[in-house]
C-alpha positions as a Markdown table, in Angstrom:
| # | Residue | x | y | z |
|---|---|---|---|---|
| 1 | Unk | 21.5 | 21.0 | 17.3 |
| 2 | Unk | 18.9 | 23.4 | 17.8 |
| 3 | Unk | 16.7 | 24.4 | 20.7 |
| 4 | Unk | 13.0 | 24.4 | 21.9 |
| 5 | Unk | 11.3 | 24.5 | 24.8 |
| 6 | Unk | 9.6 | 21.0 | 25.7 |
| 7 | Unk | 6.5 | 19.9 | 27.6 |
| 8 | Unk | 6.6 | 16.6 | 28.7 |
| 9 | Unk | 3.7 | 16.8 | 31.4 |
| 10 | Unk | 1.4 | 19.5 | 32.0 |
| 11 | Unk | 1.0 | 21.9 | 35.0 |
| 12 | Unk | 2.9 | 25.2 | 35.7 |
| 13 | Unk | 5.4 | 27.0 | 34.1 |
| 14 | Unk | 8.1 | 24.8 | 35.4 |
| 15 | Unk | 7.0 | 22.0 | 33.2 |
| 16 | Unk | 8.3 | 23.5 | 30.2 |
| 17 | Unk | 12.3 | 22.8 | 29.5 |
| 18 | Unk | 14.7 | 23.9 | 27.5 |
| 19 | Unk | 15.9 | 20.7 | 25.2 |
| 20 | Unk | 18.2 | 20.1 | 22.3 |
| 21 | Unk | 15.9 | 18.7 | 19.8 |
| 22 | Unk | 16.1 | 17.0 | 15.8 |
| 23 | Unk | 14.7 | 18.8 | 13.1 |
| 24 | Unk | 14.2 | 16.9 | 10.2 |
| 25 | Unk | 13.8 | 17.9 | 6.2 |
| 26 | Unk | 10.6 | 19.5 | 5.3 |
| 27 | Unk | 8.3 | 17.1 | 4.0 |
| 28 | Unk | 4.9 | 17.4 | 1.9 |
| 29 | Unk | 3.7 | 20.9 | 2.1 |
| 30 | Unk | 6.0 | 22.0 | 4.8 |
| 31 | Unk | 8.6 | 24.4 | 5.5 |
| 32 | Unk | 11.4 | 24.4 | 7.7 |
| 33 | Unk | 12.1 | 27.6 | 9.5 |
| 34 | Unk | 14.9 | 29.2 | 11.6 |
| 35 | Unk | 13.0 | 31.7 | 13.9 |
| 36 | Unk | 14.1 | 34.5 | 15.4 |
| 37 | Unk | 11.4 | 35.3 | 17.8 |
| 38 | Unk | 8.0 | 33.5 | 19.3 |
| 39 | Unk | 5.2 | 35.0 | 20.4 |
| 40 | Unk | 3.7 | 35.1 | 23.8 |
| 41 | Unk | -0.2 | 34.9 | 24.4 |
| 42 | Unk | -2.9 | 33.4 | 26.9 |
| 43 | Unk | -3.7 | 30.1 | 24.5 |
| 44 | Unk | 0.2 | 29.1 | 25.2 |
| 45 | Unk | -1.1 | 29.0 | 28.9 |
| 46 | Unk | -4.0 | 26.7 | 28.4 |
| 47 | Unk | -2.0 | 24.2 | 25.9 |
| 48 | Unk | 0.7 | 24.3 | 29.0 |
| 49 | Unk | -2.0 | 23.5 | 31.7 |
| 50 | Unk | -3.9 | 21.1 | 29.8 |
| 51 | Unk | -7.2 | 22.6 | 29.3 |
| 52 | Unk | -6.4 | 22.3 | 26.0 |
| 53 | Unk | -5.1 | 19.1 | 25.6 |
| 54 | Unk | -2.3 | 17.8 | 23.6 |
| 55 | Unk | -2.1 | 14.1 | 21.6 |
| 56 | Unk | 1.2 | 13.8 | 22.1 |
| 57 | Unk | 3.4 | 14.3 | 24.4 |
| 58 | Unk | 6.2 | 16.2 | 24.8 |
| 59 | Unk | 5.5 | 19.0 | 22.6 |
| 60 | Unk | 6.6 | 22.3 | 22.1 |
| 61 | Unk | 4.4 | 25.2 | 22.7 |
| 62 | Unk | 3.6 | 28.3 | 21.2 |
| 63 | Unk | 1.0 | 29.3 | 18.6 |
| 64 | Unk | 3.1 | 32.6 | 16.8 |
| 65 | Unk | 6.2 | 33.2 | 15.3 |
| 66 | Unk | 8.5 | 34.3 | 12.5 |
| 67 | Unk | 11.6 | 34.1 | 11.0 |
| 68 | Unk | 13.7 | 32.4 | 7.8 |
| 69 | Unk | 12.3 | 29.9 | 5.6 |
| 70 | Unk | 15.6 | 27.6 | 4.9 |
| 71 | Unk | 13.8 | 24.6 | 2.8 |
| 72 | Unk | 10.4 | 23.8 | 1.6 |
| 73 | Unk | 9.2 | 20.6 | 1.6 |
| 74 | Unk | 7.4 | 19.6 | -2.1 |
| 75 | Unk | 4.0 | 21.0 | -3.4 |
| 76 | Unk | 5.3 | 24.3 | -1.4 |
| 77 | Unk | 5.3 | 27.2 | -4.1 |
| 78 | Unk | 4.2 | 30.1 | -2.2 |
| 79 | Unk | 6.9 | 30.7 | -0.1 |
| 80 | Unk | 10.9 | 29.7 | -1.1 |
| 81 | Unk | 14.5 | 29.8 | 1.3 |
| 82 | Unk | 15.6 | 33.3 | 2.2 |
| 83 | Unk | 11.6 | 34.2 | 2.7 |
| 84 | Unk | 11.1 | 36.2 | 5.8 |
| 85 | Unk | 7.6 | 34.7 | 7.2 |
| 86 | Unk | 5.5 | 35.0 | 9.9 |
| 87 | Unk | 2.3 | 33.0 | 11.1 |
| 88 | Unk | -0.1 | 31.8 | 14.2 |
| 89 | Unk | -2.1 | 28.4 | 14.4 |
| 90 | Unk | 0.8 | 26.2 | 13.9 |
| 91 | Unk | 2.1 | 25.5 | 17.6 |
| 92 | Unk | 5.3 | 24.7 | 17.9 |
| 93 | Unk | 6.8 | 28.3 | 18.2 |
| 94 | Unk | 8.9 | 28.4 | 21.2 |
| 95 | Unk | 12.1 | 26.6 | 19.2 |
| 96 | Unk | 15.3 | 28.0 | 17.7 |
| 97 | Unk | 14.4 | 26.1 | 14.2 |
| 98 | Unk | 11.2 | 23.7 | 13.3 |
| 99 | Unk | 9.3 | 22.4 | 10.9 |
| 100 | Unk | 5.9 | 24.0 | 10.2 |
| 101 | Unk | 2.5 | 23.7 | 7.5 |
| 102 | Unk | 3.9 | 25.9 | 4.7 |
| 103 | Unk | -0.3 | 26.9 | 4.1 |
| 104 | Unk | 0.3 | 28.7 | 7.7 |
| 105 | Unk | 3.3 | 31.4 | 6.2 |
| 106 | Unk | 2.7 | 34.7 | 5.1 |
| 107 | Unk | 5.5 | 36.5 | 3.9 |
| 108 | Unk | 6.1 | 39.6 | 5.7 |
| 109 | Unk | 5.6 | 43.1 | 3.9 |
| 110 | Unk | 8.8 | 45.6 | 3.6 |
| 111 | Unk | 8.2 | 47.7 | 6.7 |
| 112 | Unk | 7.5 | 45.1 | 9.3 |
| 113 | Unk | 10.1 | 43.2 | 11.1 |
| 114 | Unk | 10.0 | 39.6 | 12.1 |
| 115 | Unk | 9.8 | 40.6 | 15.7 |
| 116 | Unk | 6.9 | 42.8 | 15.2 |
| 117 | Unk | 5.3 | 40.0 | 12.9 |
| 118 | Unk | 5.9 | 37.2 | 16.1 |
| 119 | Unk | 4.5 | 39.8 | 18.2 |
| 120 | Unk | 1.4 | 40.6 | 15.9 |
| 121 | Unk | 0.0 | 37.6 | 14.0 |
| 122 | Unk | -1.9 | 36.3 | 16.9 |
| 123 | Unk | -2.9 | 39.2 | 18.4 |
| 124 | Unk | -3.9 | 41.1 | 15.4 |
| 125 | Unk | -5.5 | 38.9 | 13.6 |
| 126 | Unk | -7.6 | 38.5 | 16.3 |
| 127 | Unk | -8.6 | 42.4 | 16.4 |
| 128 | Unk | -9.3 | 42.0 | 12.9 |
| 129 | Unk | -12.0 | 39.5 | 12.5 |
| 130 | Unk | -13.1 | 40.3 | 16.2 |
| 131 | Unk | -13.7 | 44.1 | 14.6 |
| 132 | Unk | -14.4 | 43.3 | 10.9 |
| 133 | Unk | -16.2 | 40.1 | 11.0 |
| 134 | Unk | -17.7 | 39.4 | 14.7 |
| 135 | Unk | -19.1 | 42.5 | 14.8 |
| 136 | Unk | -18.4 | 45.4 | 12.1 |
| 137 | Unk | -17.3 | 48.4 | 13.9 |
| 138 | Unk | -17.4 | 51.3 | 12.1 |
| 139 | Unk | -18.7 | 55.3 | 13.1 |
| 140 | Unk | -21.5 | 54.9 | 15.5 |
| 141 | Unk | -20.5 | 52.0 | 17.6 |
| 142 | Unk | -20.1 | 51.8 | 21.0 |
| 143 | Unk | -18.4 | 48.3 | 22.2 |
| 144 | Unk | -16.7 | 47.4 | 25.3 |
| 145 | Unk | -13.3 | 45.2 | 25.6 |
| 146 | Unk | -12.5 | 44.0 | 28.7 |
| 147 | Unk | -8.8 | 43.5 | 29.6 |
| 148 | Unk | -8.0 | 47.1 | 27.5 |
| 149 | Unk | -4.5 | 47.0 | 28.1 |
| 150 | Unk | -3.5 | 43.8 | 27.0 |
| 151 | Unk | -1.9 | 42.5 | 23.7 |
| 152 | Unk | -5.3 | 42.1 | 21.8 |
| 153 | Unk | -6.7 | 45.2 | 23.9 |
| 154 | Unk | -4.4 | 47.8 | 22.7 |
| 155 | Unk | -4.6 | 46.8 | 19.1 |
| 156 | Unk | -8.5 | 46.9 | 19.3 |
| 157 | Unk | -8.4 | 50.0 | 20.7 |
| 158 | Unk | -6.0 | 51.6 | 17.8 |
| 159 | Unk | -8.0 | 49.5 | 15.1 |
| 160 | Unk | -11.2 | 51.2 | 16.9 |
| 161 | Unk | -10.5 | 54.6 | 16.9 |
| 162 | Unk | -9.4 | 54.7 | 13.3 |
| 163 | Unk | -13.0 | 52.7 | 12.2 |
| 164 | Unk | -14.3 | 55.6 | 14.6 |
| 165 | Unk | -15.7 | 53.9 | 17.3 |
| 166 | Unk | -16.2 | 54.9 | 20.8 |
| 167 | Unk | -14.1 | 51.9 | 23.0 |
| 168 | Unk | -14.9 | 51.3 | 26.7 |
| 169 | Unk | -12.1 | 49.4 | 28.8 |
| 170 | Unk | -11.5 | 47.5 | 31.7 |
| 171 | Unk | -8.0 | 47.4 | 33.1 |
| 172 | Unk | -6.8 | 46.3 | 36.3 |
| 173 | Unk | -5.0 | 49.5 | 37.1 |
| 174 | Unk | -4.5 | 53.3 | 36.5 |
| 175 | Unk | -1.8 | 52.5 | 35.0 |
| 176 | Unk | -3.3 | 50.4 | 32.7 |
| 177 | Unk | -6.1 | 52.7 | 32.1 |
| 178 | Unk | -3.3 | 55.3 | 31.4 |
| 179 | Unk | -2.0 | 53.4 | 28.5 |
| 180 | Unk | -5.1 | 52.1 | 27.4 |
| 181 | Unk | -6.7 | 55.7 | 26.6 |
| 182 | Unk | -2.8 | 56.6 | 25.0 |
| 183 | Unk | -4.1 | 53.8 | 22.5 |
| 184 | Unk | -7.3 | 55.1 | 21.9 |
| 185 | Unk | -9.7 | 53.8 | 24.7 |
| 186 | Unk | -12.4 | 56.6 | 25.4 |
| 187 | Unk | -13.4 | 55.3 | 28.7 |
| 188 | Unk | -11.9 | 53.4 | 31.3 |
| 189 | Unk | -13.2 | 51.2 | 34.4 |
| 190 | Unk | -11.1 | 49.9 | 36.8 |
| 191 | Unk | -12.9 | 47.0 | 37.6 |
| 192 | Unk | -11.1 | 46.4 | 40.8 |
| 193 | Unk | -12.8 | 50.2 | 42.1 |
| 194 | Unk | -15.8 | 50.8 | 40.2 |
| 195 | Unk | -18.3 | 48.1 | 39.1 |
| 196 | Unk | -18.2 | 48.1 | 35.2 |
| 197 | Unk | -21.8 | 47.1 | 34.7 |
| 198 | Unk | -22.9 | 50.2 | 36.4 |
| 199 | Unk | -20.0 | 52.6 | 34.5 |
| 200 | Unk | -21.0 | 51.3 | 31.4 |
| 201 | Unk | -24.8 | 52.1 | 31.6 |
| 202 | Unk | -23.2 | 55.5 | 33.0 |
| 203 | Unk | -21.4 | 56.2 | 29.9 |
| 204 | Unk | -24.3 | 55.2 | 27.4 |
| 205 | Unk | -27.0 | 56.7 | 29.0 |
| 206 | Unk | -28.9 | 53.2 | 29.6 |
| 207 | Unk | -28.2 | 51.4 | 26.7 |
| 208 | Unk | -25.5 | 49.4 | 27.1 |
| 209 | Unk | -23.1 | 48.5 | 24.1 |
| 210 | Unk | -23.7 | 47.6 | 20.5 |
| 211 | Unk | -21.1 | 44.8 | 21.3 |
| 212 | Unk | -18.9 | 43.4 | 24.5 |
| 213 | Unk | -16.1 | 41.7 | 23.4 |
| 214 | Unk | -15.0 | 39.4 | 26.6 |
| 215 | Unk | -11.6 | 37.1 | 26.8 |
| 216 | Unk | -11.8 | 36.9 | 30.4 |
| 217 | Unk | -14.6 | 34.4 | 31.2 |
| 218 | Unk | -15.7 | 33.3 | 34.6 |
| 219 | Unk | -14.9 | 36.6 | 36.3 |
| 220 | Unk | -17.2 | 38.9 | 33.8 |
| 221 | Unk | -20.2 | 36.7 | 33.4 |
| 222 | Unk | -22.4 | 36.9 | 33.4 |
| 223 | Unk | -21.7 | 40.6 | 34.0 |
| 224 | Unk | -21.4 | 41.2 | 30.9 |
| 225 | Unk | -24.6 | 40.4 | 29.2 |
| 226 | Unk | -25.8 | 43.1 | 31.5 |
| 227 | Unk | -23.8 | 45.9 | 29.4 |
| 228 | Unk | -24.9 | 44.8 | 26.0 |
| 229 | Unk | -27.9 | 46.4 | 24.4 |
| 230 | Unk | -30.9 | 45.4 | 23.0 |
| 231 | Unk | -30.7 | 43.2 | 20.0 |
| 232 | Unk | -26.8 | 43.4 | 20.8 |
| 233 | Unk | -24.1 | 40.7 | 20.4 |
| 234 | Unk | -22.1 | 40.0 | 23.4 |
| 235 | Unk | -18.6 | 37.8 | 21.9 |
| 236 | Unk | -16.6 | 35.7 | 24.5 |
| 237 | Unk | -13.5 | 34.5 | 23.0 |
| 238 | Unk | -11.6 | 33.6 | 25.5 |
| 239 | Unk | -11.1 | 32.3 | 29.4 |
| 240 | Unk | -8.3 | 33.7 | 30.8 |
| 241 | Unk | -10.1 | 33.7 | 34.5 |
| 242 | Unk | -11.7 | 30.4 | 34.1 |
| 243 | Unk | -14.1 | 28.6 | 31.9 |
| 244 | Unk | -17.8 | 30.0 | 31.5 |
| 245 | Unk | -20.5 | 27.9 | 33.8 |
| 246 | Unk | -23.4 | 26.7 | 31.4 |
| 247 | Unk | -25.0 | 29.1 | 29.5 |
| 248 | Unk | -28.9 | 29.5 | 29.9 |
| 249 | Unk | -30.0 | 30.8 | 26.6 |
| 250 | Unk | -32.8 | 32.1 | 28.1 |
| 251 | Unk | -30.6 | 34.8 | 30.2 |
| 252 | Unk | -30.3 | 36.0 | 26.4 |
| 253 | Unk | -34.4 | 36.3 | 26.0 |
| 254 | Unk | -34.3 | 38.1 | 29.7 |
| 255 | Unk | -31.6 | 41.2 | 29.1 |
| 256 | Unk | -33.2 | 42.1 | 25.8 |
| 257 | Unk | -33.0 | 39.6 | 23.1 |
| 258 | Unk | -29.3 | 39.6 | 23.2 |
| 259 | Unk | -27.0 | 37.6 | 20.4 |
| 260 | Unk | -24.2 | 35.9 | 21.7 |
| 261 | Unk | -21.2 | 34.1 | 19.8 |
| 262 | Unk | -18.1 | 32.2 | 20.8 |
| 263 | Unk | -15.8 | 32.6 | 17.7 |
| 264 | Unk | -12.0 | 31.4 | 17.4 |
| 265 | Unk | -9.4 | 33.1 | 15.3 |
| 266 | Unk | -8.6 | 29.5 | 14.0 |
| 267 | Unk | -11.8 | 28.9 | 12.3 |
| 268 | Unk | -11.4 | 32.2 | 11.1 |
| 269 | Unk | -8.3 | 32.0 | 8.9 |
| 270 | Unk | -9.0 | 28.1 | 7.8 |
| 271 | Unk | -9.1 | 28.9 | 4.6 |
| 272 | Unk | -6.0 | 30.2 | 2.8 |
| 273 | Unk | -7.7 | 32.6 | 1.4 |
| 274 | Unk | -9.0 | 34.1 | 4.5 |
| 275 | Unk | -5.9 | 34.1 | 5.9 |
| 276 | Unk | -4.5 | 36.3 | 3.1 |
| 277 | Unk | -7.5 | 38.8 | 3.5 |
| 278 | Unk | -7.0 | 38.7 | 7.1 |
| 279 | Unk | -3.1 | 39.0 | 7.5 |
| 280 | Unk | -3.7 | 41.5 | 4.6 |
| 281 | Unk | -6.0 | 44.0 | 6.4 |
| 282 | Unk | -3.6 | 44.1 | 9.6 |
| 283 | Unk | -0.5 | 44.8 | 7.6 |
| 284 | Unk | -2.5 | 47.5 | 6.3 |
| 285 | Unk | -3.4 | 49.1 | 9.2 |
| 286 | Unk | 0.0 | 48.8 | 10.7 |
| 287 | Unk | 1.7 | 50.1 | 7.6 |
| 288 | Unk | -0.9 | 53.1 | 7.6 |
| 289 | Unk | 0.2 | 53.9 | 11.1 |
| 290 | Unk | -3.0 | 53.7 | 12.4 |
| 291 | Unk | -2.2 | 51.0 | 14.7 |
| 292 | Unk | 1.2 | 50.7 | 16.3 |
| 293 | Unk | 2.3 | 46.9 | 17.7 |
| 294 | Unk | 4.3 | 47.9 | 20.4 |
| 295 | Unk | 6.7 | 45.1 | 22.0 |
| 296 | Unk | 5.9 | 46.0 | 26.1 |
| 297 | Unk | 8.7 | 42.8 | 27.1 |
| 298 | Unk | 11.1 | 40.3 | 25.6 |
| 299 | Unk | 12.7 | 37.5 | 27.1 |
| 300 | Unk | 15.1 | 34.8 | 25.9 |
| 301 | Unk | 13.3 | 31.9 | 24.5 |
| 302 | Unk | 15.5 | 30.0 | 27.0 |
| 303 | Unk | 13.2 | 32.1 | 29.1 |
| 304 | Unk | 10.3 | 30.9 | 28.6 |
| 305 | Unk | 9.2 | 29.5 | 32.3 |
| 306 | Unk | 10.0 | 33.7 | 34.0 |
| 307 | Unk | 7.2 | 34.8 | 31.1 |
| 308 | Unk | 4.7 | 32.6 | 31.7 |
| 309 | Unk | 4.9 | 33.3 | 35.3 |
| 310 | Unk | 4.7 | 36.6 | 34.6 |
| 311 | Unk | 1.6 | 36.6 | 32.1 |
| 312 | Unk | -0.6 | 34.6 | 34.5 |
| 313 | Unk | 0.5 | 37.3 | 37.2 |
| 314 | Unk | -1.1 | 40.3 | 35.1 |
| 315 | Unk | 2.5 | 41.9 | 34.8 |
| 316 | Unk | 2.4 | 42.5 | 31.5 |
| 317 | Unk | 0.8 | 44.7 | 28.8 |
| 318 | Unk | 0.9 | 44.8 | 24.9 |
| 319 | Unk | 2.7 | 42.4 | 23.0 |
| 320 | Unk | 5.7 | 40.2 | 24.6 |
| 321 | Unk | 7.9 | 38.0 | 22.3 |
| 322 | Unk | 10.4 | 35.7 | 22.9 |
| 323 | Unk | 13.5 | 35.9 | 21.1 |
| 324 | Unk | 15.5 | 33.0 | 20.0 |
């Protein structure tokens, strides 16, 4: 019997266990998969804690993953057994073998790996509509990313410098700032030493950014609506320090008619067929070489609780997967 980790309340990362658990036959429109690695990200956190809250209880967490499809359920055409697959949005990832919506699979391209496609989908995707749709980046730009050095910072970065971009980056560390600029980061702040809003208005002469894109909530706000230009968009897509107070729209009116969005990668890739174009332009980008998905730390899935810990605690960098 296979594997998963479980959650059965939430809280730390000592709530999750490691479980035997049934996998039944696919049914309509699903696949059942025997995974090989799970990717790690912030979301998995919040699911864990309960600020994003869960119907059921337990369940297994974990929004990336790929492996081998081994049946499909009927109505499923796209994908067949022996298909190598990855995907993100369907949680259930940290688990040796599952069931999962078949409309959620892509295959994986010759050249990519299903570790590298655990480690990517999430992540990735997110760089892509956060740098082709949010905001399109292209020569000319100036944005700023906080949290440079992360899994979604280092691919922005890459994916930045190759739409010609010039990328400003907090990190938490040299360090940090070290690899971040080896990805293509033009500027660093270490937020902990300098105060960003002040570097950034440094490094752009006064005008702030053409975009901010934020993940880390509480902490940066609303510092950074203060590094956004005029008529610029400032995106928070994430709250890895703590959910945002109220916004005042009229802070937006006050630092220069500012736009501000609060997009999820979820709405984003809804549609099968923006999933396709989506998945589509990051396998591109990583077959072209231009942006390299680099796999910082694995653990066992078995593992899972030592990962977590580690994530919260800021000890990691890039992509981490968990292999099964």
């Amino acid at each position: 019997m296979p594997n998963a980790i479980r959650v059965h309340e939430t809280g730390g990362p000592d709530v999750m266990k490691w479980e035997a658990v049934d996998v039944a036959d696919p049914g309509e429109g699903q696949v059942r998969l025997k995974q090989s690695a799970a990717g790690l990200n912030y979301i998995d956190v919040y699911f864990r804690t309960g600020v994003y809250p869960q119907e059921n209880m337990p369940f297994t967490p974990g929004m990336e993953g790929a492996g081998e499809v081994v049946a499909v359920g009927p109505g499923v055409s796209h994908v067949k057994p022996g298909d190598k697959v990855a995907y993100c949005g369907a949680i259930g990832s940290y688990a040796e073998e599952r069931l999962a919506p078949a409309d959620r699979m892509v295959k994986l391209p010759d050249g990519i790996d299903e570790q590298t496609g655990a480690a990517m989908m999430l992540k990735g995707m997110t760089a892509a509509y956060l740098l082709t749709r949010t905001f399109k980046v292209g020569p000319g730009t100036t944005l700023l990313y906080h949290a440079a050095a992360g899994g979604v910072g280092l691919i922005v970065c890459q994916w930045a410098k190759h739409l010609g971009a010039t990328i400003i980056g907090t990190v938490s560390t040299e360090e940090k700032a070290e690899l971040a600029r080896e990805h293509g980061c033009t500027h660093t702040i270490n937020y902990k030493t300098e105060n960003f809003v002040e570097r950034v208005k440094e490094l752009t002469d006064g005008k702030g950014c053409d975009v901010v894109y934020d993940s880390i909530g509480k902490d940066t706000f609303p510092d950074s609506l203060d590094c956004v230009k005029k008529f610029g968009l400032w995106a928070t897509f994430g709250q890895s320090s703590g959910p945002l107070p109220e916004l005042n729209m009229g802070m937006l009116a006050q630092k220069g008619s500012l736009y501000a969005t609060r997009p999820t990668l979820f709405t984003h890739i809804a549609d099968r067929k923006d999933l396709e174009k989506i998945s589509g332009a990051l396998f591109d980008v990583v077959k072209s070489g231009h942006v390299k998905i680099e796999i910082n730390q694995t653990y066992p899935l078995s593992d899972a609780v030592q990962a977590h810990k580690d994530l919260e605690g800021r000890k990691t960098t890039g992509s981490t997967v968990l292999l099964a």
